[in-house]
MOPAC internal coordinates of N, CA, C and O (Angstrom, degrees):
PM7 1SCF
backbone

  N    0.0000 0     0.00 0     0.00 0    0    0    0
  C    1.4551 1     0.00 0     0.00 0    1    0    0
  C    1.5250 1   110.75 1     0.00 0    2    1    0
  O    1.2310 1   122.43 1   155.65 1    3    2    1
  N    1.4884 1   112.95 1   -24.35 1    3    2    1
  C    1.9347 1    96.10 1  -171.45 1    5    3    2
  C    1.3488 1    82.04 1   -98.51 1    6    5    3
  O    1.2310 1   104.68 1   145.48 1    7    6    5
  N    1.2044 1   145.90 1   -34.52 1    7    6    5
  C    1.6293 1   114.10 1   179.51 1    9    7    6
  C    1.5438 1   123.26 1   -81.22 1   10    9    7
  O    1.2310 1   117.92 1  -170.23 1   11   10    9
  N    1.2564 1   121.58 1     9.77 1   11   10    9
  C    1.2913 1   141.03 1   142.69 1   13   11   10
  C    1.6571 1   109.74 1   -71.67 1   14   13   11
  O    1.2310 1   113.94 1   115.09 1   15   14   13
  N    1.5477 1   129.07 1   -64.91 1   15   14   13
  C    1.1047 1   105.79 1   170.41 1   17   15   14
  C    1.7110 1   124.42 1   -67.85 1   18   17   15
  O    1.2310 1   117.90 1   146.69 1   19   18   17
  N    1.2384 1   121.61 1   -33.31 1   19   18   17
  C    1.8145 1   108.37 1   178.93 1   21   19   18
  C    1.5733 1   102.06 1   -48.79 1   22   21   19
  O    1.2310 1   125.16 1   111.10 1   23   22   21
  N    1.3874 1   107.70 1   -68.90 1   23   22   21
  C    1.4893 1   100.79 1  -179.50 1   25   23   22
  C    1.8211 1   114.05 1   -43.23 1   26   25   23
  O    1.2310 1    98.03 1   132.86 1   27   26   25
  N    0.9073 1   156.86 1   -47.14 1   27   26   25
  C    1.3277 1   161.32 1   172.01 1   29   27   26
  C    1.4154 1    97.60 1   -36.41 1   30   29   27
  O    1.2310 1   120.66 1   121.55 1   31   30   29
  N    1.7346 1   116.34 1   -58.45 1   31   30   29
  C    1.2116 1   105.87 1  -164.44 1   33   31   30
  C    1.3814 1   108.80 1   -59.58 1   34   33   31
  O    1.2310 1   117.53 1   129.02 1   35   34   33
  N    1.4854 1   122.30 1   -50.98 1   35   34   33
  C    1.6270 1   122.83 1  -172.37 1   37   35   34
  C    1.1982 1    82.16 1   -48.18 1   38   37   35
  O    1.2310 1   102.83 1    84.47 1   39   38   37
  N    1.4064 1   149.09 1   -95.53 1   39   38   37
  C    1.5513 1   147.75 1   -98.44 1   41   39   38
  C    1.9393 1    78.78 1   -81.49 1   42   41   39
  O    1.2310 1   113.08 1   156.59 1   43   42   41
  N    0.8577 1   130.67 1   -23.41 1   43   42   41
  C    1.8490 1   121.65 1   179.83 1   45   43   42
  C    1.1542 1   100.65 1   -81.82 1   46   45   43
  O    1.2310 1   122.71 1   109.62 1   47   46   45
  N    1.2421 1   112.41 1   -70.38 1   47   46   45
  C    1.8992 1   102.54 1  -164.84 1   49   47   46
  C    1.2439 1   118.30 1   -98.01 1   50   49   47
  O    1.2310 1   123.37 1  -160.18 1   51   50   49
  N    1.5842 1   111.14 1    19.82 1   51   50   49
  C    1.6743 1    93.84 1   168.80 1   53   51   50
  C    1.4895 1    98.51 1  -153.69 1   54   53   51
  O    1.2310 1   118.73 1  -127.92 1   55   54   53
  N    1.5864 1   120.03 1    52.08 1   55   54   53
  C    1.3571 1   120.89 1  -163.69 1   57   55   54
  C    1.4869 1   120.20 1   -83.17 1   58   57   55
  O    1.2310 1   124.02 1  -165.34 1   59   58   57
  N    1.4568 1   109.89 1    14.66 1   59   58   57
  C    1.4813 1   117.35 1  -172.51 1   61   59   58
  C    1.6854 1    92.05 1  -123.30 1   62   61   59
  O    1.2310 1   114.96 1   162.97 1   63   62   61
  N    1.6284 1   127.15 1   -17.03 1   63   62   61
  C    1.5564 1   127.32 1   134.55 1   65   63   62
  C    1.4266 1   130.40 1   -20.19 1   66   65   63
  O    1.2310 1   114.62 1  -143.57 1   67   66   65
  N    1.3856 1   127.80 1    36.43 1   67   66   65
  C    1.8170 1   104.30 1   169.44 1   69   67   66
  C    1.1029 1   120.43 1   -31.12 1   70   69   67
  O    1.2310 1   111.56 1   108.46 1   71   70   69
  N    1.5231 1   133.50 1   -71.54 1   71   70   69
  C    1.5771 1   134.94 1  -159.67 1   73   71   70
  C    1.5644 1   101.43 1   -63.23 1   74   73   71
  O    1.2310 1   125.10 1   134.10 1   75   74   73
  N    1.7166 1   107.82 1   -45.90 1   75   74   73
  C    1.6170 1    84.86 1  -172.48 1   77   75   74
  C    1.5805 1   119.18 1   -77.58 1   78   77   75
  O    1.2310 1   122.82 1  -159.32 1   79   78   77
  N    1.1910 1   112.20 1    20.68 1   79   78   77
  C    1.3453 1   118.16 1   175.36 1   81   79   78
  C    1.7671 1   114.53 1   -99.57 1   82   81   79
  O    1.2310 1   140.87 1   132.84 1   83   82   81
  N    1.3934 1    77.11 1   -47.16 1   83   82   81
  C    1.8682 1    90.26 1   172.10 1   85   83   82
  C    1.6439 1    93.53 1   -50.29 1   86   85   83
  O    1.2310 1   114.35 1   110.79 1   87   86   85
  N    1.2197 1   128.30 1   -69.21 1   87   86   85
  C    1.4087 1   136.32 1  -156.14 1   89   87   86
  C    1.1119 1   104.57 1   -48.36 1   90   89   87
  O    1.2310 1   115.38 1   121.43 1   91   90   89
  N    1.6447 1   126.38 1   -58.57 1   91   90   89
  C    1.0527 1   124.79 1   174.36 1   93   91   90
  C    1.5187 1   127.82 1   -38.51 1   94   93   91
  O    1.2310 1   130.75 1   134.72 1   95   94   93
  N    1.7605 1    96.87 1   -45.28 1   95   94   93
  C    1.7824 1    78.01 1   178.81 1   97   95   94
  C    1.2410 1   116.02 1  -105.28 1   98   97   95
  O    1.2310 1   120.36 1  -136.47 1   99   98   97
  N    1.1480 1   116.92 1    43.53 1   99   98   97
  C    1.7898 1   138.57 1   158.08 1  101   99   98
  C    1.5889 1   103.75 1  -103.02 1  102  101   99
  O    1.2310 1   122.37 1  -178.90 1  103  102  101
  N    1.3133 1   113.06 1     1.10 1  103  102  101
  C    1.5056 1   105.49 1  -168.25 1  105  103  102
  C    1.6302 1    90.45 1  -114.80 1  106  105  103
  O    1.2310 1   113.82 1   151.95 1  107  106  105
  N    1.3955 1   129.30 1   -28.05 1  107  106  105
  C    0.8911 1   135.27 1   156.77 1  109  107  106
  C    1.5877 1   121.89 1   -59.52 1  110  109  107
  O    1.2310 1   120.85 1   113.12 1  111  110  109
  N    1.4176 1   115.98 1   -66.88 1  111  110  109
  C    1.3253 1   123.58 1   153.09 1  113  111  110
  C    1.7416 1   114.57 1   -10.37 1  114  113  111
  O    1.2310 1   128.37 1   118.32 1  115  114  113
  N    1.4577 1   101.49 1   -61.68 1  115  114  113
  C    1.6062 1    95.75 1  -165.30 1  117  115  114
  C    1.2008 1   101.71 1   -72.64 1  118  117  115
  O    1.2310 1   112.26 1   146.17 1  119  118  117
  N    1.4367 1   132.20 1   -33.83 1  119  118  117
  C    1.4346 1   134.63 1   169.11 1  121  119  118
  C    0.6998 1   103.51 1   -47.08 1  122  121  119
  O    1.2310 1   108.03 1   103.35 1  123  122  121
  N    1.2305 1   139.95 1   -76.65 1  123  122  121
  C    1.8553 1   128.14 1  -172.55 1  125  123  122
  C    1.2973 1   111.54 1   -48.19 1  126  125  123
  O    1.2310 1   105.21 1   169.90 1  127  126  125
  N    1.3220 1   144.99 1   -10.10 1  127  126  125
  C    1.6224 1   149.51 1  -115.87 1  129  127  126
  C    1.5883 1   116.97 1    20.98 1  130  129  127
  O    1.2310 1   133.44 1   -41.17 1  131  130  129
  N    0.8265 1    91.62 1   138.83 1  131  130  129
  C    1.5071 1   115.67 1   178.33 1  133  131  130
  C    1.4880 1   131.73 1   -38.22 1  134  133  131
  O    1.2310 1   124.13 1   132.37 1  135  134  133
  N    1.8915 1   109.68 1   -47.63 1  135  134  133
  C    1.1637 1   135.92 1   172.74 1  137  135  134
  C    1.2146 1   109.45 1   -58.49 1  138  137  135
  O    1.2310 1   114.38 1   153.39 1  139  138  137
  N    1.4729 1   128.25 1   -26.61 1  139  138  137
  C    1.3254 1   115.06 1  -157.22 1  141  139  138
  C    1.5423 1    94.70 1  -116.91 1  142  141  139
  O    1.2310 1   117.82 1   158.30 1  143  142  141
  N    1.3485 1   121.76 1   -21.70 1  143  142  141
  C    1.7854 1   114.26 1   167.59 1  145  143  142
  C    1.7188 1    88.49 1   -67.68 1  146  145  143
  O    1.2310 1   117.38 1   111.68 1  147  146  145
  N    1.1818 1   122.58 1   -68.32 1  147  146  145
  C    1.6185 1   125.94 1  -166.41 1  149  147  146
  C    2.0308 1   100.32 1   -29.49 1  150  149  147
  O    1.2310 1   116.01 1   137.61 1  151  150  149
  N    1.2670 1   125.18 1   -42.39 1  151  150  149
  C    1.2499 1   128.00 1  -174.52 1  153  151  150
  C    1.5137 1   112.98 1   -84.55 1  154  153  151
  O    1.2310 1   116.59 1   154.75 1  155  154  153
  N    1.4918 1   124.10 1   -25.25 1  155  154  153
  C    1.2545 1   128.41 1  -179.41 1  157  155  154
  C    1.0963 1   112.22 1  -100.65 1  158  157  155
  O    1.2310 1   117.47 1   170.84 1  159  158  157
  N    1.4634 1   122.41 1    -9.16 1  159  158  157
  C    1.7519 1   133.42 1   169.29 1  161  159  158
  C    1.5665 1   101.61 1   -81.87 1  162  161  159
  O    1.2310 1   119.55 1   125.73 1  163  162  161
  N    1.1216 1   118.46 1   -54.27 1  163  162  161
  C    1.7209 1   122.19 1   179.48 1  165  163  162
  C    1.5222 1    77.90 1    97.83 1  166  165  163
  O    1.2310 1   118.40 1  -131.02 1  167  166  165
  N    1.4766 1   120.65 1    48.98 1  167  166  165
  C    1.8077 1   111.26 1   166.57 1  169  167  166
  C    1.6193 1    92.66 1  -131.81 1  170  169  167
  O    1.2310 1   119.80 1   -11.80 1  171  170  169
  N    1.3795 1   117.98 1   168.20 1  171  170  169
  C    1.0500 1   125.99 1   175.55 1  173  171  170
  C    1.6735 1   106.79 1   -84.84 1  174  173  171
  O    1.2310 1   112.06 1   -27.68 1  175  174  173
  N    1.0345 1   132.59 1   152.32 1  175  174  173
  C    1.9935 1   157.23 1   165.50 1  177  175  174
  C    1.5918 1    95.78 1   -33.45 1  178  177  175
  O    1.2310 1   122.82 1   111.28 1  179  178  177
  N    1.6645 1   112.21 1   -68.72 1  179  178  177
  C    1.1415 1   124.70 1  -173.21 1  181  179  178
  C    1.9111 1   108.63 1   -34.84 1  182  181  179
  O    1.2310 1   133.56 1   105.63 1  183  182  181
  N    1.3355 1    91.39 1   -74.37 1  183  182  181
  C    1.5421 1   128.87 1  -175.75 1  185  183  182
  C    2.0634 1    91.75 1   -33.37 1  186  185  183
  O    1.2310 1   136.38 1   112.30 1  187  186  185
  N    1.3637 1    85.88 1   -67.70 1  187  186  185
  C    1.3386 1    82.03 1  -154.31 1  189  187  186
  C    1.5627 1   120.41 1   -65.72 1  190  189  187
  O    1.2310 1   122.09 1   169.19 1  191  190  189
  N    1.8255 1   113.61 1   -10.81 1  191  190  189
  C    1.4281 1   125.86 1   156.89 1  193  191  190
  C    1.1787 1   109.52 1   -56.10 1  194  193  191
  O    1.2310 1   114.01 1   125.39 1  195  194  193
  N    1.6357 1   128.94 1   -54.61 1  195  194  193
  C    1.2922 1   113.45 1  -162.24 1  197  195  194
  C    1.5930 1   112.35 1   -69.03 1  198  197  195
  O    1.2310 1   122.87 1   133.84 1  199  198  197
  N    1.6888 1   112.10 1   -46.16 1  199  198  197
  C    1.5440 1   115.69 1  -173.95 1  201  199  198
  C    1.4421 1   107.28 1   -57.42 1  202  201  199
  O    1.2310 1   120.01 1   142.54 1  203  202  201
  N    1.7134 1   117.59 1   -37.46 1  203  202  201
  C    1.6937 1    95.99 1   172.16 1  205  203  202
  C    1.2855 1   120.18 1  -103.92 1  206  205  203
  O    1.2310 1   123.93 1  -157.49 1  207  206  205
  N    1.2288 1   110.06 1    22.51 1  207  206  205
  C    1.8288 1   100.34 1   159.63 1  209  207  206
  C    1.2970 1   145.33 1   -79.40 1  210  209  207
  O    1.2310 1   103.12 1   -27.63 1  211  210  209
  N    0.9215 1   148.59 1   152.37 1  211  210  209
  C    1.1762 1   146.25 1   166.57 1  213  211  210
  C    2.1037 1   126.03 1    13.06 1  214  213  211
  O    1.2310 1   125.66 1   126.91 1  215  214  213
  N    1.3374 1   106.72 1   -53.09 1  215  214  213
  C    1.1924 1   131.92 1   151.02 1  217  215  214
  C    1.2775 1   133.74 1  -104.53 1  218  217  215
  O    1.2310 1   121.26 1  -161.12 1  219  218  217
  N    1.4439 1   115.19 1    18.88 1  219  218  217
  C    1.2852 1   118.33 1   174.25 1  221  219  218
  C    1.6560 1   112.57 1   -77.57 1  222  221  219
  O    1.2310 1   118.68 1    -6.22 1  223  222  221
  N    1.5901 1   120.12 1   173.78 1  223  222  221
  C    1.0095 1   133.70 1  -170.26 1  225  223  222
  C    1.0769 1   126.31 1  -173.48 1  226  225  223
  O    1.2310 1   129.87 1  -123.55 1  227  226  225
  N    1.5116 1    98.58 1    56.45 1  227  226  225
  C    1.4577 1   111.23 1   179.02 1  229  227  226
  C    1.4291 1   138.19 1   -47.91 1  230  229  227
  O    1.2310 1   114.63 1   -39.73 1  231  230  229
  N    1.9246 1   127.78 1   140.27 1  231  230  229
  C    1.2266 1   102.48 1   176.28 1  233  231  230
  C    1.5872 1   115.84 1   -50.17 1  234  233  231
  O    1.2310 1   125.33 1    21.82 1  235  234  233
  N    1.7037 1   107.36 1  -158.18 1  235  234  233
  C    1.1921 1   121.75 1   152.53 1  237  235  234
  C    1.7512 1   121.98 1   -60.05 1  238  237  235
  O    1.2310 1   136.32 1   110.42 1  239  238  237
  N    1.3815 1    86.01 1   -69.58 1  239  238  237
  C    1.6343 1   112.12 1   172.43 1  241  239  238
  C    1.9312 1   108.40 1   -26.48 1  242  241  239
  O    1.2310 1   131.04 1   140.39 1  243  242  241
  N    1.4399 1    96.30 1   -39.61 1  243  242  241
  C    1.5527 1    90.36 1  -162.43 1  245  243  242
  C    1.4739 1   104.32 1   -88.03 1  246  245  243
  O    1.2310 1   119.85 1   141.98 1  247  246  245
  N    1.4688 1   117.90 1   -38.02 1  247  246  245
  C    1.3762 1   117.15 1   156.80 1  249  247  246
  C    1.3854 1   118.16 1   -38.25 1  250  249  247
  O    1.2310 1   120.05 1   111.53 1  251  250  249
  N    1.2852 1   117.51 1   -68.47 1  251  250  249
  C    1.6688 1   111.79 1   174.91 1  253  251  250
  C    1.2481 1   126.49 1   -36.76 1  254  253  251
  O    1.2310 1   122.00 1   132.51 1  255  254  253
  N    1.4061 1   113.78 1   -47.49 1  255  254  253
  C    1.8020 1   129.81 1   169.28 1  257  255  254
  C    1.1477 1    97.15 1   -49.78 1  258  257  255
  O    1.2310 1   112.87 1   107.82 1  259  258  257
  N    1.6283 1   131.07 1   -72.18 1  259  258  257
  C    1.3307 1   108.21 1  -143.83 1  261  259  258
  C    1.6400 1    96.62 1   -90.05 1  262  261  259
  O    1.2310 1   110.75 1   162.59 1  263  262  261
  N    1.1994 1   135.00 1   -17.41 1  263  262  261
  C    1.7060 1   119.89 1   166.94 1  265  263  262
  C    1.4975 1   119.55 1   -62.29 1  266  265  263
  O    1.2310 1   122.29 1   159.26 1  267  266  265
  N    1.5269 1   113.23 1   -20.74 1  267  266  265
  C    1.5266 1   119.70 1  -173.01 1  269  267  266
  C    2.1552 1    89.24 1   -83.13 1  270  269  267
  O    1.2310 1   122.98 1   128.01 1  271  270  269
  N    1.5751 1   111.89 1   -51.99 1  271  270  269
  C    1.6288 1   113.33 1   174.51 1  273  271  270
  C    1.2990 1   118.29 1   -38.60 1  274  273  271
  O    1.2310 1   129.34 1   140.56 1  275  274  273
  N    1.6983 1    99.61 1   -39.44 1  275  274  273
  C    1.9679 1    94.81 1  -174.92 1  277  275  274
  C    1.6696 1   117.69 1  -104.86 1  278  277  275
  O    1.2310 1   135.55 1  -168.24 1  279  278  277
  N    1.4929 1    87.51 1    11.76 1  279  278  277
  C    1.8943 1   100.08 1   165.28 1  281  279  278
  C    1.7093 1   102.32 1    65.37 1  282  281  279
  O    1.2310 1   115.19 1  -127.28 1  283  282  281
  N    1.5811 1   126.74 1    52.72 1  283  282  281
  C    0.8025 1   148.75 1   179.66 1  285  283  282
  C    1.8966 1   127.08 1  -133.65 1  286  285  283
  O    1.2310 1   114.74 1   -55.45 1  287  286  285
  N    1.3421 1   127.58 1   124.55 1  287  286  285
  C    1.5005 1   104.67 1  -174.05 1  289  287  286
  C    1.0494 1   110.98 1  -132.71 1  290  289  287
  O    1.2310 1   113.77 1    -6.85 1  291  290  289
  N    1.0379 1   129.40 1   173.15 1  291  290  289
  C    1.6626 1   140.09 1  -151.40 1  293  291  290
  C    1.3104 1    95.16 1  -115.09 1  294  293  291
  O    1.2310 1   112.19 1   -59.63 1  295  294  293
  N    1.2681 1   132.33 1   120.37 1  295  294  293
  C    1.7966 1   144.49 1   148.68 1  297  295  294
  C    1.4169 1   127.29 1   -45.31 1  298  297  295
  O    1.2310 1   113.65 1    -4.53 1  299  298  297
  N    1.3070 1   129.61 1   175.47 1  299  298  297
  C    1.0572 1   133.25 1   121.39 1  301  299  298
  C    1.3609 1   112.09 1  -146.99 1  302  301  299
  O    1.2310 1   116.32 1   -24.25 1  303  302  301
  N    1.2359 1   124.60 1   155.75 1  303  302  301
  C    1.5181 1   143.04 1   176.58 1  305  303  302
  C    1.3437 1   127.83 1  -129.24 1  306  305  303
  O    1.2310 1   112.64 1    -4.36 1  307  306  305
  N    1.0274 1   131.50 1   175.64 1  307  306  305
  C    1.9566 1   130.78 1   158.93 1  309  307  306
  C    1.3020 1   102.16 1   -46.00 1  310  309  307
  O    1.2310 1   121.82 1   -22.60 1  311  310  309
  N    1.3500 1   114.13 1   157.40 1  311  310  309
  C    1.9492 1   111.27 1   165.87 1  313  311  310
  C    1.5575 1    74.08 1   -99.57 1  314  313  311
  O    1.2310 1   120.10 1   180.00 1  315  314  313

């Protein structure tokens, strides 16, 4: 539930944020450890440091993987 809500918060107050969203769920990611989203994404450890780091820029596709890995999902609503 709180890495369901941190992520919530980015996607509210900073939803025009890509990277700090990516970051976020690399910040989650490492919380869970890494190795085991990297195995439940079907992405490699490496891969998934660079797309959520700091300068990463992940596709779509890889976002979906690793939010579906950390048992988390993406909304949409009315603006």
């Amino acid at each position: 539930k709180e890495m369901a809500a941190y992520l919530e918060a980015w996607l509210v107050e900073a939803p025009d944020d890509a990277a700090g969203i990516a970051r976020a769920l690399g910040d989650i990611a490492r919380a869970v450890g890494m190795s085991k989203v990297a195995k439940q994404s079907g992405l490699s450890r490496e891969s998934l440091y660079k797309a959520l780091g700091e300068n990463g820029n992940p596709s779509f596709a890889t976002v979906m993987k690793v939010a579906k890995a950390l048992g988390v999902r993406l909304h949409a609503e009315p603006a």
